[in-house]
N, C-alpha and C positions, 0 to 999 in steps of 0.2 A: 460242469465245466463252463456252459454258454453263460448259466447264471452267475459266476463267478465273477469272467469277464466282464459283464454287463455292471455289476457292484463296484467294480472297481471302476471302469470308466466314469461312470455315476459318481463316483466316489471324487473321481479326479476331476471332472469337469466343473463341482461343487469346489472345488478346492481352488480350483484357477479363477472363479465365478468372483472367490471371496478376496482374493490374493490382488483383483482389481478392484477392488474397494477402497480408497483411500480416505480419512475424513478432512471434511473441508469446517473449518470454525465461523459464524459468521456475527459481528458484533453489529450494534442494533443502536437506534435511542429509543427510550422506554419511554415517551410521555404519551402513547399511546398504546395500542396491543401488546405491543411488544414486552417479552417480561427479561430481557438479557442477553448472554451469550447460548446461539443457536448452533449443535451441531449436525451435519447432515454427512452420508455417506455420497461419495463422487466414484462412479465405475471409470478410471482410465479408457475404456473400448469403449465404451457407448455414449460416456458424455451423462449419464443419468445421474438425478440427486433421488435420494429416497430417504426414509427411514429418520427425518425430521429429528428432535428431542433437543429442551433446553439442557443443557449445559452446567447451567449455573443459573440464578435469582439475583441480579444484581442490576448496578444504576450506570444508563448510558454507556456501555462500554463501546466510545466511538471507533476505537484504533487497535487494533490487535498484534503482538508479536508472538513468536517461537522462542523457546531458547534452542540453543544448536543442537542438542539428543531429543529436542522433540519432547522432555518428559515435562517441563512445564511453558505457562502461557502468562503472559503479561497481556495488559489495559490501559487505557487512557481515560477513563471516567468523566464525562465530559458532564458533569453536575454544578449545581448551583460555586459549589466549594473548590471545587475539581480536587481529582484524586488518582493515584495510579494503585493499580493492582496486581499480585501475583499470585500466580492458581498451580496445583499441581495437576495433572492429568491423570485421573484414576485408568483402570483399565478399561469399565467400558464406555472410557472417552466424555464421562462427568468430569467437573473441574471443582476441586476444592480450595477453597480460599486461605492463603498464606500470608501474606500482609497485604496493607491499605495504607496507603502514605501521603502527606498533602504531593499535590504538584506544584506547588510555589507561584502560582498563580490561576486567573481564574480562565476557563475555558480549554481545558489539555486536549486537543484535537489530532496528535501524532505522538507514534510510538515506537522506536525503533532499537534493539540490539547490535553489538558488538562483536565482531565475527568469535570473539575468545568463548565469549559467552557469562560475561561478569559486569558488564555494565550496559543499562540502559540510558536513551536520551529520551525526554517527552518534550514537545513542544504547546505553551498556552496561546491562542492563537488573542484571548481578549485581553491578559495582561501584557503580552511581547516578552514574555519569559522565556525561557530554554533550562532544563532542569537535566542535572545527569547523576544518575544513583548505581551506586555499586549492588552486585548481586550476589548474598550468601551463596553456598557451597549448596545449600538443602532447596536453592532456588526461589529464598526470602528476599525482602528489597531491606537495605539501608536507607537512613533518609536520606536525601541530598547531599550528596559531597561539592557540588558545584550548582547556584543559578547565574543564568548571565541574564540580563536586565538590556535590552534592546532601544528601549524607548530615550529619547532624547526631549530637548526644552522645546524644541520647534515640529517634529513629527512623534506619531504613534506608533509602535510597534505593532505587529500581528505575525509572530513567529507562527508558520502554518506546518513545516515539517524541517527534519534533522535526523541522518543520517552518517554513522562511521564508515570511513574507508582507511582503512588499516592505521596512520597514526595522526590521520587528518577527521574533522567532523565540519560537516557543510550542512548551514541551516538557509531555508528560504525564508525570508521574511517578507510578505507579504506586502506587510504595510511600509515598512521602509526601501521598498522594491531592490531589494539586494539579496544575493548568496553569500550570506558569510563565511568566514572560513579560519576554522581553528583548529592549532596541533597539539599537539600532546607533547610534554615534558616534564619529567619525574610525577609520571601521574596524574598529572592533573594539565588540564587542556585552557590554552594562552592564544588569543586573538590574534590570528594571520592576518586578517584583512575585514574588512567590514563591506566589503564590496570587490569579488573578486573580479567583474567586469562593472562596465553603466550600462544600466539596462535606461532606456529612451523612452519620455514618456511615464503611464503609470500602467504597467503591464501585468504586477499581480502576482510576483514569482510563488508557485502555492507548491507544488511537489515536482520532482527530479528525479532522473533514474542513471543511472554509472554504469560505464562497461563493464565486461570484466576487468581489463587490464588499467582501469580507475584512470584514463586518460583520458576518455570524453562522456560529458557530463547535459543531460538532456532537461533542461526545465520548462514546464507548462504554467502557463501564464491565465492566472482565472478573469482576471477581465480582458485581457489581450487578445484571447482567446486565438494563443500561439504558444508556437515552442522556440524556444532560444539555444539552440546550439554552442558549446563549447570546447575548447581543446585544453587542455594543459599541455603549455611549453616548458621549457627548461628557464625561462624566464617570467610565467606565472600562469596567468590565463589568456585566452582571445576568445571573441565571438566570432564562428563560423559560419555561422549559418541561422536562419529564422525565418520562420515557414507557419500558416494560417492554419487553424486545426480546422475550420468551417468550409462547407462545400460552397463554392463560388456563387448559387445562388441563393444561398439564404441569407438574408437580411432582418432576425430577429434578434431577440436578445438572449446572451448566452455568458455562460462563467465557466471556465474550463477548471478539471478536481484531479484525473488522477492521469498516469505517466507510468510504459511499461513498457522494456525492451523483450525483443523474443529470447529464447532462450539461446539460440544462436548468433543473437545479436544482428541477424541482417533485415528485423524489420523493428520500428515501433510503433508505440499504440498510443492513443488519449481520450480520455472520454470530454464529451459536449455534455454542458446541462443546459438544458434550451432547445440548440437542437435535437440533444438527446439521442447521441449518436458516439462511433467508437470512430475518432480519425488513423486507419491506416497510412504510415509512414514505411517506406525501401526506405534500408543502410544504406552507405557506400560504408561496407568497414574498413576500409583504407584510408580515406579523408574523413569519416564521420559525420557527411552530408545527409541530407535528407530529401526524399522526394515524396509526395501524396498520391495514392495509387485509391482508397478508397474513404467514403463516408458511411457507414452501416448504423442502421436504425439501431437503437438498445433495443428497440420492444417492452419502452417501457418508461418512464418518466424519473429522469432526475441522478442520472448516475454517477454518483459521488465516489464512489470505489468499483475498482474491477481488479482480475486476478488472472493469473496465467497457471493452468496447471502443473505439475512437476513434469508432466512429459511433454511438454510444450504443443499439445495436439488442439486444447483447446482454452475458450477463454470467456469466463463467465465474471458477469456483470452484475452490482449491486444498484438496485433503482429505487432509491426511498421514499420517494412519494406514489409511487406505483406497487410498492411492496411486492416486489416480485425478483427472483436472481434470473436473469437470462443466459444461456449456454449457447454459445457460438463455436462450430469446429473450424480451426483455422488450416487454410490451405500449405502444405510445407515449402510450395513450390514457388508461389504468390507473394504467401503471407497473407493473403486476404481472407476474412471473415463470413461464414453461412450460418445463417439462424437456424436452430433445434429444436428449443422448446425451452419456457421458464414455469419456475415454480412459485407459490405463494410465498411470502414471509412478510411480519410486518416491520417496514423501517431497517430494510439492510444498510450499511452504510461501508462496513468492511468485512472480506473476506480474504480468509489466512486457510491454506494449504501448508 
């Protein structure tokens, strides 16, 4: 009977062990070690990566998405040609190749989904394209149904990322330092505005993250090396607010890449390349202000992507010149970040939970 007991707790504590396993995908650029898309196991309780394994054999995939069941994964192939891609997810968490499509220009650095789950946008960050392709049933890509062309006689575009929010899509362009903004009608998406505020200066608008309730909208600025707070009114946009992602005494050189609200929305995150560091941001979710509460080291050089996991406990860092993911447990009370421990990889650049 004791032995019985014993097997089954065994049994159970194996089972709950595995049931905290969730995989985390992590996209790479390959002009060195690196051969592709990496996937790794992430424990929710402990914060641990293990059990490594590529994925897939393929070129540069700088940008990763989900489709909404999770069963396949899209690319942003950031190749001489640039290309997007769609993979299906076998079961043990290999990715098999389902189409390869131009990106309509050169450099596709951003990839992002549709909450329906039928169409993606990619952004080219070296031609100032924006490409948006509908998604088969089987989780294949169409070619482009829509590019928009950013660039003008007097500036360059450098569309850096783009994102849906329910019938609107909002692109940052880098080089023409605006948030675009286009809606949708009979299908196909028609230019709101080519600048939903003035952004002052040359600030860099490179990626943005949206509350839930798609009312304030948070952009980080790669040479500004700031965030630009917004509200939507009933009359269009405002600037709210704009705040340094850099600790008061460093004085180097720095480019700021990615942009994360918590999962409860009362704190958000940025990462520094330079200083090399994740700037913690307090909400106010009432006015959508912002205040700086910390600076936390990456551990590690050059963090171009970072992620929050699904249970919002912790937050790991991609650092591409340091070829390393870092895990940080975030405080629930704070929001402030403690270093864990990081793992090898060569050339993270994105990771997708």
């Amino acid at each position: 009977m004791k032995l019985k007991l014993l097997l089954f707790c065994f049994a159970f504590t194996l089972l709950n062990i595995q049931a905290q396993n969730i995989p985390l995908y992590v996209g790479t650029y390959t002009n060195g070690e690196s051969e592709g898309i990496y996937q790794l196991e992430f424990n929710t309780e402990t914060g641990s990566l293990n059990n490594k394994k590529l994925a897939i054999n393929i070129d540069n995939p700088s940008f990763l998405a989900y489709s909404p069941d999770k069963k396949y994964l899209y690319s942003a192939n950031q190749s001489e040609d640039g290309y997007v891609s769609s993979y299906k997810i076998n079961n043990d968490g290999t990715l098999l190749l389902l189409t390869r499509v131009s990106s309509n220009g050169e450099g596709p650095c951003h990839i992002s989904i549709n909450e329906h789950g039928d169409k993606i946008v990619v952004s080219n960050y070296n031609a100032g394209t924006v490409s948006i392709y509908p998604i088969n049933k089987d989780g294949s890509l169409k070619e482009a149904s829509q590019v928009f062309n950013h660039n003008s006689e007097n500036e360059k575009s450098h569309a850096h990322s783009a994102k849906f929010s329910k019938d609107d899509l909002f692109v940052a362009d880098l080089g023409r330092n605006a948030i675009y903004h286009y809606k949708i009608t009979d299908d196909s998406y028609k230019l709101e505005s080519p600048s939903i505020i003035k952004m002052e200066g040359n600030p860099g608008p490179r990626h943005f993250s949206l509350d839930k309730k798609n009312k304030f909208l948070y952009v980080i600025n790669e040479y500004g090396g700031s965030i630009t707070s917004i509200k939507k009114t009933k009359k269009g946009f405002k600037q709210i607010d704009f705040d340094s992602t850099l600790d008061e005494n460093y004085k180097g050189k720095n480019k700021c890449a990615d942009i994360h609200l918590s999962k409860d929305g009362r704190f958000l995150y940025g990462s520094n390349r330079g200083e090399n560091s994740i700037a913690v941001f307090k909400r106010n979710t009432r006015n959508g202000t912002l205040d700086k509460i910390q600076n936390m080291s990456v551990h590690g050089d050059w963090p171009r992507n970072f992620s929050l996991d699904p249970t919002g406990k912790f937050l790991l860092v991609a650092n591409k010149k340091s070829n390393n993911i870092s895990v940080f447990k975030i405080d629930n009370e704070s929001g402030k970040l403690t270093f864990l421990h990081s793992i090898d990889l060569p050339a993270p650049v994105c990771l997708l939970f």
